[in-house]
VEXPA-75507 format. One line per field, with one value per residue (C-alpha): residue in one letter; x, y, z; residue number from 1. Coordinates in nm, 2 decimals, m for minus. Example, Ala and Ser with C-alpha at 12.3 -4.5 7.8 and 13.67 -1.06 7.14 Angstrom:
% residues 2
residuo: [a s] $
x: [1.23 1.37] $
y: [m0.45 m0.11] $
z: [0.78 0.71] $
num: [1 2] $
% end
This chain:
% residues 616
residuo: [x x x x x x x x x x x x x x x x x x x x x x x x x x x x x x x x x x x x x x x x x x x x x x x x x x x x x x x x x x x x x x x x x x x x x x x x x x x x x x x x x x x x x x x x x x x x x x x x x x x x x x x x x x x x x x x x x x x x x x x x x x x x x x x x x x x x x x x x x x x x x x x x x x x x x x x x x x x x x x x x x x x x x x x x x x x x x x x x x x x x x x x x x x x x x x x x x x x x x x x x x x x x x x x x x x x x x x x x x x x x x x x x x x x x x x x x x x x x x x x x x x x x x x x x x x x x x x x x x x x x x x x x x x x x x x x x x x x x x x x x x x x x x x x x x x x x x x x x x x x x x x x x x x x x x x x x x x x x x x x x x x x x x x x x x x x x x x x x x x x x x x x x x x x x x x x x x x x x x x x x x x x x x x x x x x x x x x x x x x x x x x x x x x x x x x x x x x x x x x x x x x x x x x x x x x x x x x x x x x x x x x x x x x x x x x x x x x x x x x x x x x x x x x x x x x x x x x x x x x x x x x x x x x x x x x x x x x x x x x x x x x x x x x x x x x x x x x x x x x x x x x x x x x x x x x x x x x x x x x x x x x x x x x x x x x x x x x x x x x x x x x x x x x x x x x x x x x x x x x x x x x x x x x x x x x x x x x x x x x x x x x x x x x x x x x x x x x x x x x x x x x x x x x x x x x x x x x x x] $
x: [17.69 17.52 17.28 17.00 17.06 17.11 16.74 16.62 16.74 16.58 16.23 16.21 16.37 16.11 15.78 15.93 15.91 15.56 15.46 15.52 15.84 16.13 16.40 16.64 16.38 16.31 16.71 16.74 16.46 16.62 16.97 16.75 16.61 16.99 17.23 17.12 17.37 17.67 17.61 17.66 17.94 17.90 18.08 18.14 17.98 18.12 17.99 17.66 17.66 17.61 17.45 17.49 17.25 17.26 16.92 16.92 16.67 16.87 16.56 16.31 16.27 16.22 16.36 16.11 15.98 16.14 15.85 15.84 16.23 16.37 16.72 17.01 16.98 17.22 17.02 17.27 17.16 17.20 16.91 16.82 16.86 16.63 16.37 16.36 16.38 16.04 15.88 15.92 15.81 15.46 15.40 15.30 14.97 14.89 14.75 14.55 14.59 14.37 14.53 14.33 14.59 14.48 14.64 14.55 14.50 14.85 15.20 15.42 15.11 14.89 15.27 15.34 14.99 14.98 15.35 15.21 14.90 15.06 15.38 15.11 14.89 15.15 15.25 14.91 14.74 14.38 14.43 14.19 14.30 14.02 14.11 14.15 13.91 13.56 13.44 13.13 12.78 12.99 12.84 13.19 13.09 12.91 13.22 13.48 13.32 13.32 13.71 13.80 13.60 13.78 14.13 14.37 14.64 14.56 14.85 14.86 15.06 15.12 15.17 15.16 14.81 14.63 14.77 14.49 14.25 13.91 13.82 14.19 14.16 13.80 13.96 14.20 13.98 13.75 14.04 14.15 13.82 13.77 14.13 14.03 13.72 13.89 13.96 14.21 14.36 14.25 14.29 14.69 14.78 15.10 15.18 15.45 15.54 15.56 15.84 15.67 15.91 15.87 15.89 15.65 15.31 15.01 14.65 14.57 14.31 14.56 14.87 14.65 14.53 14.88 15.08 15.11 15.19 15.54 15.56 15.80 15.97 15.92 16.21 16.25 16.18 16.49 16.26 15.99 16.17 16.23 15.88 15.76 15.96 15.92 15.54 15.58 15.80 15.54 15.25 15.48 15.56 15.19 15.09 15.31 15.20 15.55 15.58 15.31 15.11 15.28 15.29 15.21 15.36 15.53 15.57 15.31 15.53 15.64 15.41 15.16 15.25 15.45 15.31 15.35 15.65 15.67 15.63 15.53 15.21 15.13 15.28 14.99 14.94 14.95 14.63 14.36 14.38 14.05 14.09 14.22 14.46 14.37 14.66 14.89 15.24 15.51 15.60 15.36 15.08 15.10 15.14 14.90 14.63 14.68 14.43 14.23 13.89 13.76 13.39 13.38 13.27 13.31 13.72 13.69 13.43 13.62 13.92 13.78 13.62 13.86 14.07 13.85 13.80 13.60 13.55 13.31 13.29 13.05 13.13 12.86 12.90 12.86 13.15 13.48 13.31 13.60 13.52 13.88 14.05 13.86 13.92 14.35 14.32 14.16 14.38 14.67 14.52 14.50 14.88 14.98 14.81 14.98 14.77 14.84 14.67 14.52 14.37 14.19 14.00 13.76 13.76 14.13 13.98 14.01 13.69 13.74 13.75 13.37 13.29 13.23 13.26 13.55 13.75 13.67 13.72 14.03 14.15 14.04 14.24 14.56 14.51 14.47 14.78 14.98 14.96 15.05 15.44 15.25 15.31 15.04 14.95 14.60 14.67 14.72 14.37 14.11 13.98 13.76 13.50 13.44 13.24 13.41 13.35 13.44 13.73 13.80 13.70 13.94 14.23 14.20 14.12 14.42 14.67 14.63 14.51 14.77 15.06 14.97 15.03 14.85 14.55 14.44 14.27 14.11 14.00 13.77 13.74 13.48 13.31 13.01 13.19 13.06 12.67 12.70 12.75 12.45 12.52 12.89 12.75 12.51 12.79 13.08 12.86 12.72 13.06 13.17 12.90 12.93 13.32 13.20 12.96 13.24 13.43 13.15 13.26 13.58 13.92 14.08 13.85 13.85 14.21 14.01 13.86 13.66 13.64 13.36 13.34 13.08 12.87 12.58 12.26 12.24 11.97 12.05 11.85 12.04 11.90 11.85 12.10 12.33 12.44 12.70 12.54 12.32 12.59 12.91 12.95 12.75 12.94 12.78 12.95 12.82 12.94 13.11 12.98 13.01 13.20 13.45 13.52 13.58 13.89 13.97 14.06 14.25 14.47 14.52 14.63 14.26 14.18 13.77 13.47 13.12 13.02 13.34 13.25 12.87 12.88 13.15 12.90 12.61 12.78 12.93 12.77 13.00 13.11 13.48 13.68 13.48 13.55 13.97 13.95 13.77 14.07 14.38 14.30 14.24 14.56 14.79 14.58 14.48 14.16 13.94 13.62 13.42 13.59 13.55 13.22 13.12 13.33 13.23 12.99 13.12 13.36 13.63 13.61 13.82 13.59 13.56 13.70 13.49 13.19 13.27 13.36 13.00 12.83 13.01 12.90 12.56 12.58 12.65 12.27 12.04 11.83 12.00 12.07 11.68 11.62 11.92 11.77 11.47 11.58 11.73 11.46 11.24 11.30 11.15 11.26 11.08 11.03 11.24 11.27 11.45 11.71 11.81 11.80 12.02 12.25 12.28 12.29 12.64 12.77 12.75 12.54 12.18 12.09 11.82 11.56 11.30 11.17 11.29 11.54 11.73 12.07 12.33 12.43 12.42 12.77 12.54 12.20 12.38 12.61 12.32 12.09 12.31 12.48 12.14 11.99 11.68 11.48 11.31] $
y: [m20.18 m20.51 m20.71 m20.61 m20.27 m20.24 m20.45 m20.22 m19.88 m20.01 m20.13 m19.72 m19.55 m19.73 m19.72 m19.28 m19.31 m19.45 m19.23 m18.90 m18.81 m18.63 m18.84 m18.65 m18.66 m19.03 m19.09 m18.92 m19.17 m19.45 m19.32 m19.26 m19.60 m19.74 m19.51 m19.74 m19.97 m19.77 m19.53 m19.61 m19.75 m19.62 m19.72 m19.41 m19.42 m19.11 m18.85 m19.03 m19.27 m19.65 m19.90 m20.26 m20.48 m20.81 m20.89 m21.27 m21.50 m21.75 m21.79 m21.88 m22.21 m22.42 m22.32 m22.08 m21.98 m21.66 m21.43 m21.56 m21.43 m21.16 m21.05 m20.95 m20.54 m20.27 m19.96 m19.64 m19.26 m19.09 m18.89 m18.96 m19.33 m19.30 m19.14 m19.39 m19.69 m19.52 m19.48 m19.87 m19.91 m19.71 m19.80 m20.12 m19.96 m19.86 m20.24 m20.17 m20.55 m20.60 m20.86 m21.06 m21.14 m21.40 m21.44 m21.54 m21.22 m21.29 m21.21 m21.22 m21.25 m20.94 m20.73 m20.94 m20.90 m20.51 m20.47 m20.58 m20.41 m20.07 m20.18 m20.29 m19.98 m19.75 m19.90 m19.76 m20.11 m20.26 m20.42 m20.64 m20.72 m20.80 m20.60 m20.31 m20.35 m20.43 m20.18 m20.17 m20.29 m20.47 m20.83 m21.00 m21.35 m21.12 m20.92 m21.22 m21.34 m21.00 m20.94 m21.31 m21.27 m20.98 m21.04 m21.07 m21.24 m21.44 m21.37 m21.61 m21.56 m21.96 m21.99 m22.32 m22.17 m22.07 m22.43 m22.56 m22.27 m22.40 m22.01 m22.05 m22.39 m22.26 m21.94 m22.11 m22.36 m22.11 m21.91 m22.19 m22.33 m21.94 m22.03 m22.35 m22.19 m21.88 m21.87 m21.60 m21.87 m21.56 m21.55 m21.61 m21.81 m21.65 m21.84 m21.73 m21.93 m21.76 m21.88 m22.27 m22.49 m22.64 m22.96 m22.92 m23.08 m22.89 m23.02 m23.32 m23.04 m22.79 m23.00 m23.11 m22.70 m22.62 m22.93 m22.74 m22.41 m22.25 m22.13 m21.91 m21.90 m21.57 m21.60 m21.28 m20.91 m20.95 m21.16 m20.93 m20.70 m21.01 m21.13 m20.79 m20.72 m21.03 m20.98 m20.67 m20.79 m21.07 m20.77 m20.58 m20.90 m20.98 m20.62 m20.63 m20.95 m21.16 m21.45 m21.72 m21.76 m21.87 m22.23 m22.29 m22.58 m22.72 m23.06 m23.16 m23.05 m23.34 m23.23 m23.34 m23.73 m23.76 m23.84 m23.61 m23.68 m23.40 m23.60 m23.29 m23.35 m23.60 m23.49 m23.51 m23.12 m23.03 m22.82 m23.12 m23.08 m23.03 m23.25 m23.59 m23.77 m24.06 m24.18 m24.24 m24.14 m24.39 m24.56 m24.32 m24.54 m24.58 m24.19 m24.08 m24.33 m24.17 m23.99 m24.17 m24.34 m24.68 m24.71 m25.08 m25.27 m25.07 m25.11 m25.46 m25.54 m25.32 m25.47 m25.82 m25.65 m25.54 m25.85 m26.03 m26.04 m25.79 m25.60 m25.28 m25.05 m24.75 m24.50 m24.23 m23.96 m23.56 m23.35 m23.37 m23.74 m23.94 m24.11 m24.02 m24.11 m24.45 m24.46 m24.41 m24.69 m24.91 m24.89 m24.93 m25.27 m25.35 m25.32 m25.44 m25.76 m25.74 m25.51 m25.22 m24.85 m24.58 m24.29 m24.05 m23.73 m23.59 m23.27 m23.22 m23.27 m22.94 m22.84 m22.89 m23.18 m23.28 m23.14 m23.47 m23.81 m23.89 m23.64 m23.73 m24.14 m24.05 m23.85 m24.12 m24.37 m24.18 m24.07 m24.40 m24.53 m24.22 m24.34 m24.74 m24.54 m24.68 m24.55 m24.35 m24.58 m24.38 m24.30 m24.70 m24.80 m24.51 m24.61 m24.34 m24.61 m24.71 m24.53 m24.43 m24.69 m24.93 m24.77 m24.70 m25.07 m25.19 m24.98 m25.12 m25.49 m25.50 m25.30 m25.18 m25.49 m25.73 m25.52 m25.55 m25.89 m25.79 m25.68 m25.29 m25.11 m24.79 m24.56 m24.32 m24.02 m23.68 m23.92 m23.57 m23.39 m23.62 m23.60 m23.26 m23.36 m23.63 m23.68 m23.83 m23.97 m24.18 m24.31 m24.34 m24.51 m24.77 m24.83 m24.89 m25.12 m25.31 m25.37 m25.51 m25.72 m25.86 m26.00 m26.23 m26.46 m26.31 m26.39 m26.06 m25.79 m25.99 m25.82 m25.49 m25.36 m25.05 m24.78 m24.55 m24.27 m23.94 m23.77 m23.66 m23.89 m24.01 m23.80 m23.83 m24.13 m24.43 m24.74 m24.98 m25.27 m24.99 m24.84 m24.90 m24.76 m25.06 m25.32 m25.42 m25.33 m25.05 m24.79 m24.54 m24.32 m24.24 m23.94 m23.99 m24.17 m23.96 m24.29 m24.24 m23.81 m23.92 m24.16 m23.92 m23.61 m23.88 m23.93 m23.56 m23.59 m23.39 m23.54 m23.50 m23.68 m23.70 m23.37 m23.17 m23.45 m23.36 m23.01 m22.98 m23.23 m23.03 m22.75 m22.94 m23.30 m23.62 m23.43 m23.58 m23.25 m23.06 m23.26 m23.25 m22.86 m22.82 m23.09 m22.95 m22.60 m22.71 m22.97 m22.69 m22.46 m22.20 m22.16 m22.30 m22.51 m22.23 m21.95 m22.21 m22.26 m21.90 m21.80 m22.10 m22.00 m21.65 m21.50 m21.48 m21.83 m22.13 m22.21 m21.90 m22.04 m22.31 m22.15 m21.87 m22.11 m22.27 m21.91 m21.84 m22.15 m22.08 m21.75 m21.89 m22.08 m21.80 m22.08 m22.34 m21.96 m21.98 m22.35 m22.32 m22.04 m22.23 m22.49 m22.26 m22.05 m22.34 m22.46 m22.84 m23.05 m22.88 m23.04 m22.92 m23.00 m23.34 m23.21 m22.92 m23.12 m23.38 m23.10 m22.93 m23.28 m23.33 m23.00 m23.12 m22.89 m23.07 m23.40 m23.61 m23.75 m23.95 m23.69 m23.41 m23.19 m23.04 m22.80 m23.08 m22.92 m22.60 m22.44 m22.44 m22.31 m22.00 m21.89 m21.89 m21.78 m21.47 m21.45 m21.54 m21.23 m21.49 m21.26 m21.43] $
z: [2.31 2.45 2.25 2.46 2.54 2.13 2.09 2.38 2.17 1.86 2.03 2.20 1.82 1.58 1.85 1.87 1.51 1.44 1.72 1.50 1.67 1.47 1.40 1.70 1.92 1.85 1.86 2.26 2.36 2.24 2.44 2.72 2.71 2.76 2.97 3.24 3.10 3.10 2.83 2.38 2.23 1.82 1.50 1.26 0.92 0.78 1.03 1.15 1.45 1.37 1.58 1.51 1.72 1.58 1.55 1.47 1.47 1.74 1.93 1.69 1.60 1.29 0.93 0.80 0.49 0.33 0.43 0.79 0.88 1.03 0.85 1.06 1.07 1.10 1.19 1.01 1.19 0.93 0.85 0.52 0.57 0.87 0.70 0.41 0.69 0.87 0.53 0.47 0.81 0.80 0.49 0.62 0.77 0.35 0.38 0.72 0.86 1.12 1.43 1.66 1.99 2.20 2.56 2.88 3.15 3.36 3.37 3.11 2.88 2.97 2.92 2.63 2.48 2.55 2.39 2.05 2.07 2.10 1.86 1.61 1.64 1.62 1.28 1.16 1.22 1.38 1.69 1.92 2.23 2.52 2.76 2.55 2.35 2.49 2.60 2.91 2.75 2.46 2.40 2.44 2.22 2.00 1.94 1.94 1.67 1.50 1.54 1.46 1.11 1.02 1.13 0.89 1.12 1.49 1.73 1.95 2.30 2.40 2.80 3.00 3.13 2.79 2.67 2.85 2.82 2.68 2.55 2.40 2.22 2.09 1.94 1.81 1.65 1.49 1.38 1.19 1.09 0.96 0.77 0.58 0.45 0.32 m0.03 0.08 0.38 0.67 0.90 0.90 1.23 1.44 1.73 1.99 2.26 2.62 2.84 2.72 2.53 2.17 2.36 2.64 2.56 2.39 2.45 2.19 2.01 1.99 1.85 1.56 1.48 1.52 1.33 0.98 1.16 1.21 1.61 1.76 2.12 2.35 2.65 2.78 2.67 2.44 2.24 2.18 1.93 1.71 1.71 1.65 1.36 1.22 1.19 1.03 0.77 0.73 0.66 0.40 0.23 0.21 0.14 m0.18 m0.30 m0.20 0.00 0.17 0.41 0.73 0.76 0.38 0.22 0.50 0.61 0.94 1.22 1.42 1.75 1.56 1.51 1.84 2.15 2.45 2.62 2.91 3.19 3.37 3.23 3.45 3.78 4.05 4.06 3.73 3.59 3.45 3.08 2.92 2.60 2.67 2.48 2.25 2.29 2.61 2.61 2.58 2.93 3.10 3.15 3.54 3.62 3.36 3.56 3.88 3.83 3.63 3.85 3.67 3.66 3.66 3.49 3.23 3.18 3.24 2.92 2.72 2.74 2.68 2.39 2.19 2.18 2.01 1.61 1.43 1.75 1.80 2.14 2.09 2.37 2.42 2.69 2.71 2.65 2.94 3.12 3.04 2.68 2.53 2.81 2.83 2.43 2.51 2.78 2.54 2.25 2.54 2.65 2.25 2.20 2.49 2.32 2.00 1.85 1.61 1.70 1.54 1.69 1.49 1.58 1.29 1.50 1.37 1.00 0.78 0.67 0.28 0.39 0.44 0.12 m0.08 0.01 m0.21 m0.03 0.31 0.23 0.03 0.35 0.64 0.39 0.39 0.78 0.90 0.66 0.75 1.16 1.03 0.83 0.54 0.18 0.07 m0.22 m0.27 m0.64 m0.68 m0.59 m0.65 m0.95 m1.12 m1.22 m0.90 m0.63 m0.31 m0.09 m0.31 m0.33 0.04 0.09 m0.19 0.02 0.34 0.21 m0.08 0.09 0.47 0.65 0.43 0.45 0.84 1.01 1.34 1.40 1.36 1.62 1.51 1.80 1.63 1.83 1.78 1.48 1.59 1.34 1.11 1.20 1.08 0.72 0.67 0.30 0.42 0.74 0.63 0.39 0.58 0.88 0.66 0.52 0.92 0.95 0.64 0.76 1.09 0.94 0.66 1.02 1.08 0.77 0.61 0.84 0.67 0.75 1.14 1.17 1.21 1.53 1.60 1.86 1.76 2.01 2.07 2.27 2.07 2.01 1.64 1.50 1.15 1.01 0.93 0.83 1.08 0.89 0.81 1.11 1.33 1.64 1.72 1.70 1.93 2.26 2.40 2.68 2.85 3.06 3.41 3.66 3.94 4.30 4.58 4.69 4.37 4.45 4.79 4.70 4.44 4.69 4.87 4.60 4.63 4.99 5.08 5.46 5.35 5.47 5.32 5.41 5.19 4.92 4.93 4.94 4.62 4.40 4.49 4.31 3.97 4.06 3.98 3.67 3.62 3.52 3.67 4.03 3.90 3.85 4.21 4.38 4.20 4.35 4.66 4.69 4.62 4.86 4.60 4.78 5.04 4.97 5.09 4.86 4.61 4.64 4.67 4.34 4.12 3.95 3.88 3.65 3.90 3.98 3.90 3.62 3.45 3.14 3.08 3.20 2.93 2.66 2.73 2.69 2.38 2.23 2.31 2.21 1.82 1.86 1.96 1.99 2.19 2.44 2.46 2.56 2.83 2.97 2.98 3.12 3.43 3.48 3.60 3.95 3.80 3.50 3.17 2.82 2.48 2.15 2.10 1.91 2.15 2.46 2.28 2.18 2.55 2.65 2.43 2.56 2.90 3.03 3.15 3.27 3.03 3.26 3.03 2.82 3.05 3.13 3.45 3.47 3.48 3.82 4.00 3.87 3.57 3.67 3.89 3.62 3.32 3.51 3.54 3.23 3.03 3.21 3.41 3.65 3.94] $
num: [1 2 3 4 5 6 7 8 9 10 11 12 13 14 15 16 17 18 19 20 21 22 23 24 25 26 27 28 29 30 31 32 33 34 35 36 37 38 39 40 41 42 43 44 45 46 47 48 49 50 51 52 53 54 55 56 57 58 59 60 61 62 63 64 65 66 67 68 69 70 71 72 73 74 75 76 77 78 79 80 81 82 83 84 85 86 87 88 89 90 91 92 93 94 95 96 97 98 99 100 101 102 103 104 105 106 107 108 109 110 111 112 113 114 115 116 117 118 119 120 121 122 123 124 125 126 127 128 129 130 131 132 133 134 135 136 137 138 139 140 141 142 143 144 145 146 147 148 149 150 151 152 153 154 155 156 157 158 159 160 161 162 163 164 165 166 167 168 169 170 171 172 173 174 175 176 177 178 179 180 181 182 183 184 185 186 187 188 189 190 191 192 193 194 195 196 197 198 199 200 201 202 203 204 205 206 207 208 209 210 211 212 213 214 215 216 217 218 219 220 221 222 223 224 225 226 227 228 229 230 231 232 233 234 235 236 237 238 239 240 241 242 243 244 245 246 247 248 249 250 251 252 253 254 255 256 257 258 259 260 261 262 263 264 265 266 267 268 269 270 271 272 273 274 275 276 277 278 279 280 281 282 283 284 285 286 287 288 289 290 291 292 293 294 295 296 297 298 299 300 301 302 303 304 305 306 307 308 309 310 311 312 313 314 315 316 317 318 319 320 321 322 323 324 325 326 327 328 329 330 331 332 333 334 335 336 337 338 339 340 341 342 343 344 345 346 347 348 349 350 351 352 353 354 355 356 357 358 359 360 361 362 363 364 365 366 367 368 369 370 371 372 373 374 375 376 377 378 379 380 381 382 383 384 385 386 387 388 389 390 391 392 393 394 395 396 397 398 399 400 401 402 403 404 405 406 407 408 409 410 411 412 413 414 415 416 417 418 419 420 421 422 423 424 425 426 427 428 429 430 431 432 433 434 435 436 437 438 439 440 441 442 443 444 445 446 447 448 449 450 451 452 453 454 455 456 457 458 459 460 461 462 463 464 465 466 467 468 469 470 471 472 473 474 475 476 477 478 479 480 481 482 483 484 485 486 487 488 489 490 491 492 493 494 495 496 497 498 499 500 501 502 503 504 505 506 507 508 509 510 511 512 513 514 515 516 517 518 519 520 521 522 523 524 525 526 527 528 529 530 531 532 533 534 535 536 537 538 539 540 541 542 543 544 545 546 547 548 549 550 551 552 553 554 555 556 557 558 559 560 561 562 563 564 565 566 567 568 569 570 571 572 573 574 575 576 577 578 579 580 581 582 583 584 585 586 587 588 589 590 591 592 593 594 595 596 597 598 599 600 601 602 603 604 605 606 607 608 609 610 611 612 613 614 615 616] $
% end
């Protein structure tokens, strides 16, 4: 018979099997399944039936390690052979794996999702899956958390919507951050990709979380047999002690080091990504600034900036206002001018990795070297009876910046990441502004330039002469004028006056992505202003996912919970600690006004006033 009626029969036989059914009982369902399509075709193998569906591994992608491929499988009816082939197969349940599966609730996902959740359950295996289990009064961050600690492996079902999911680039970022710190490496990362190309472009976040990791492509329900047993050979291999983690010891994947280059994602009504990139895609530079509003004269001082010697910008915004995309458009203007570029996120950094300095300066060494297709000459020039900045110093002054004839631009992006470890901040900061201060009177270290990018106020304590944040170029990033949304839902081909443009930024104020979520849906006529409006600050509006991502994030800081709902309780600006209005101040989420602080705009104060359980 056909490949897919043959995938089809083995999908309905195996799930009969797991399910408790006798072995004739399991074989009708599986003939069942298929006389639809013209009845069986069998070979004879003595006096037992023989169905040969060639299950290969044509439509998974990459060369894989041994434990991460399905074999081609004949599938023999006779019944002893049956039995022993359903012993192998539930004896994958002796190791109880528990599987986290993350998907966004629409078709082919939620079918997708559900299809592995009953396959992997009936192999005698703990599932979570949202919608099936959370159950009424659950806390759902609570429980998130829970399931993601505990999994074993993190299924991930990759659509062109959970692609730019916030609540899916934050699982998968916790999954992986859960990974690193592991001494066991769980939990094991398994991402499929739904009817969404190896080529088409992931968010900038989730291309680094995913670089080291194999993927696999879901097509159609011919697929899902594949996948399925492909993770189940992955358990029993791990079970018995064989094989590696998915994705171990594999080169970076090349995602990782390319730029995007699916011009789809820059097509006027394609859905605003929430994580900019650093770095624009080749010959893409007028589309991707269709959208893009300048705040002059911001752009303008920038680029006159950089192009000069020893240059520093220092962009401070909260989280989503623009300061990676002003950071991409920066490095742009640099190498247009002859400049070399470097863009580096220290969110993409593995946590080991903050450990000690030497680590983190031997890593930022061989990650800015890495981006320049320089030999990673590290071993050369650590010298154990030097400290690590010497060292680092001694890297970028005897080998990067002279094996480089123009001048390096490096666009430091997330440098937050780094606050969080003072022992290495305080280090690597002062090392920055020793660097800067060397391009006042030495013509090498004038070859470097700076970007130094993040949204958090410096509350570590740096000396004064050691710090980096009170030199160069200062950038603060405003919101939106009502005067820049209104030319914005032009470009949109929205025929709005003041009054649309007023009533949208009373909801989510001048808040860029928040303004580009609002216009996409209504250019392609998803919804109306009013429904919009009404549904924001819900669950089933448009910005249910970030507004969810925001509460789960909370929900980590039972105390940064209690100053937001502090903050939207009162109908007037109220005083908190420094440190947590600084913090909700990063996030986004409230405006700073002197020593104050107000909900950042009403999308905010309706949903956490709700969610945060305020009573009036």
């Amino acid at each position: 018979m056909g490949e897919e009626a043959a995938t089809e029969f083995s999908l309905t036989f195996y799930n009969a099997l797991l399910s408790g059914e006798a072995v004739e009982s399991a074989y009708q369902l599986g003939c069942q399944t298929i006389t639809s399509r013209g009845g069986l075709r069998f070979t004879q193998s003595g006096n037992s039936p023989v169905i040969l569906p060639t299950l290969t591994t044509k439509s998974l992608q990459n060369p894989v390690p041994q434990a991460f491929v399905s074999q081609e499988t004949s599938i023999s009816f006779n019944s002893a052979a049956v039995c022993t082939s359903a012993s192998d197969e539930v004896s994958q349940s002796e190791g109880n794996a528990r599987f986290f599966i993350s998907y966004r609730s629409q078709e082919p996902d939620c079918s997708l999702a559900r299809q592995f959740y009953d396959t992997l359950k009936s192999a005698g295996h703990e599932v979570f899956m949202a919608a099936e289990s959370i159950q009424l009064g659950d806390n759902w961050s609570q429980r998130i958390d829970q399931e993601l600690e505990e999994c074993d492996y993190f299924v991930l079902l990759l659509s062109p919507k959970s692609a730019v999911s916030e609540m899916v680039t934050e699982e998968v970022r916790r999954a992986k951050e859960l990974h690193d710190a592991s001494t066991t490496q769980k939990p094991a990362i398994l991402p499929i990709r739904v009817n969404f190309p190896m080529n088409a472009a992931l968010n900038y976040d989730l291309r680094g979380y995913l670089s080291r990791i194999q993927q696999r492509e879901w097509r159609s329900p011919d697929d899902s047999p594949i996948i399925l047993q492909e993770i189940l050979n992955i358990v029993k291999g791990r079970a018995k002690g064989e094989g590696k983690t998915p994705g171990d010891d594999l080169v970076p994947s090349a995602l990782a080091e390319t730029r995007s280059q699916d011009p789809s994602g820059f097509e006027p009504f394609t859905y605003p990504c929430p994580i900019a990139e650093p770095e624009l895609p080749g010959g893409q530079v007028d589309l991707a600034s269709q959208f893009y509003v300048d705040r002059p004269p911001t752009e303008t001082h920038c680029y006159e900036t950089i192009v000069k010697s020893g240059a520093l910008i220092r962009i401070k915004a909260p989280r989503q206002m623009g300061k990676t995309s002003l950071m991409s458009r920066i490095l742009c203007h640099a190498e247009e001018q002859g400049c070399l570029t470097v863009p580096l996120s220290f969110q993409l950094a593995d946590t080991a990795i903050f450990s000690e300095l030497d680590k983190f300066l031997r890593w930022f060494c061989a990650s800015i070297g890495r981006r320049l297709r320089l030999p990673n000459r590290i071993a050369d020039y650590w010298d154990e009876i030097f400290g690590s900045k010497d060292n680092c110093t001694t890297y970028f002054e005897e080998y990067i910046l002279t094996q480089t004839q123009a001048p390096v631009v490096l666009g430091l992006d997330e440098v937050d990441c780094v606050f969080q470890h003072p022992d290495i901040a305080t280090d690597f900061f002062g090392l920055l502004r020793a660097w800067h201060e060397d391009a006042k009177t030495r013509s090498l270290w004038k070859k470097l330039r700076l970007i130094v990018v993040h949204s958090t106020e410096i509350y570590i304590p740096l000396n004064i002469n050691q710090s980096p944040f009170n030199v160069g170029l200062p950038i603060e990033l405003s919101e939106f004028t009502p005067e820049q949304v209104y030319n914005l839902a032009q470009r949109h081909g929205l025929p709005w006056n003041q009054t649309q443009v007023a009533q949208l930024m009373k909801m989510v104020g001048g808040h860029p992505y928040l303004v580009r979520v609002a216009l996409y849906q209504l250019a392609r006529q998803e919804l109306t202003l009013e429904q919009l409006l009404l549904t924001a600050p819900t669950e089933a509006g448009p910005y249910s996912d970030h507004l969810r991502r925001h509460l789960w994030n909370l929900e980590q800081n039972p105390r940064m919970a209690a100053a937001m709902k502090q903050v939207v309780t009162s109908s007037k600006p109220g005083r908190l600690e420094s440190v947590q209005a600084f913090q909700l101040h990063s996030m986004g989420l409230v405006h700073l006004q002197s020593n104050e602080v107000v909900p950042r705009c009403d999308l905010y104060r309706y949903y956490f006033r709700d969610r945060l359980h305020v009573t009036q």
